[in-house]
N, C-alpha and C positions, 0 to 999 in steps of 0.2 A: 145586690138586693138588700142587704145590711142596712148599707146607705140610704137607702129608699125607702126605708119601713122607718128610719129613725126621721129623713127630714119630713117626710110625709107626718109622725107623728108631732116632730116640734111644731109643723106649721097650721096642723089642728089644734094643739093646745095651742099658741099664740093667735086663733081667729078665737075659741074658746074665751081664752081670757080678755080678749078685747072686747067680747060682746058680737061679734061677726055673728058667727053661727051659735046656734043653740045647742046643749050635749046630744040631743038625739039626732041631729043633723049630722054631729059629729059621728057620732056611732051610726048609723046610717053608710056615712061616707068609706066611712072606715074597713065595714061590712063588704061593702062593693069591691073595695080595695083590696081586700083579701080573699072575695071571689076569684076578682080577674089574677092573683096572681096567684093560687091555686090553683088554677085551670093552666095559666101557664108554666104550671112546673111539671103538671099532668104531665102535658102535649110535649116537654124536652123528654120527658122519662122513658114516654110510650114512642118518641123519636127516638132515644139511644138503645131502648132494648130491641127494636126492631133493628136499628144497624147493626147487633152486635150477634142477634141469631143468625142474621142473615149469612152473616161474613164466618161464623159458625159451621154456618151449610147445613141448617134446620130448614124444614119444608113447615108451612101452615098449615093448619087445618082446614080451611078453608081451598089452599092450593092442593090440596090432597083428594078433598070431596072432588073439586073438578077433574084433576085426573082420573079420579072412578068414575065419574059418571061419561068420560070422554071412553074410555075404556068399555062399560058398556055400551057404551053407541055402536062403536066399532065392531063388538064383540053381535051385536043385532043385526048390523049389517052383512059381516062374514059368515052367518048362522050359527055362530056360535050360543052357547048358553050360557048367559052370564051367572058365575054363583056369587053370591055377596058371602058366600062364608069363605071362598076364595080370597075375593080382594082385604077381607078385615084380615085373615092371614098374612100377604102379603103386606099390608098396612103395618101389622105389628112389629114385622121382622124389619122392616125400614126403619121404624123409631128404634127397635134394641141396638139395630147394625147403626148408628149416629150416637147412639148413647154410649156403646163400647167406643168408638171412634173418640167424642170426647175424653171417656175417661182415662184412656193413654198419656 
């Protein structure tokens, strides 16, 4: 990436100094160029941290809403009464019981 921040900058100054491009063309480019590879350092990060909960054995938040709500389906179905002060119990002792687990 080093690499590429430096030829990418020699090769704007040397169109710069030839007259090619104009500075704000340059900086324009340059702009863009540190979007896209901002974004792409995002998308590795938010790829490795997601490998590394995973293989962790952390559940989502998102995978958790589903489970409660697949939970009360069932729980409606078999006439059960679903309590939501139930499952956020349940819920919390899942996260403390992972967080001792980790910190072993």
């Amino acid at each position: 990436m080093t690499q590429d921040l430096f030829s990418s900058l020699k090769n704007y100054a040397s169109k710069l100094s030839n007259g090619e491009k104009s500075p704000a063309e340059v900086a324009a480019a340059l702009n863009v160029w540190l979007k896209e590879s901002g974004d792409s350092i995002k998308e590795k990060i938010e790829s490795e941290v997601e490998q590394s909960v995973s293989k962790m054995g952390f559940a989502k938040k998102s995978d958790l809403s589903d489970l409660l709500k697949r939970i009360e389906l069932l729980e409606r179905k078999i006439g059960a009464s679903p309590t939501k002060a139930k499952a956020k119990t349940v819920k919390k002792k899942v996260v403390k019981k992972n967080a001792k687990r980790t910190a072993k």
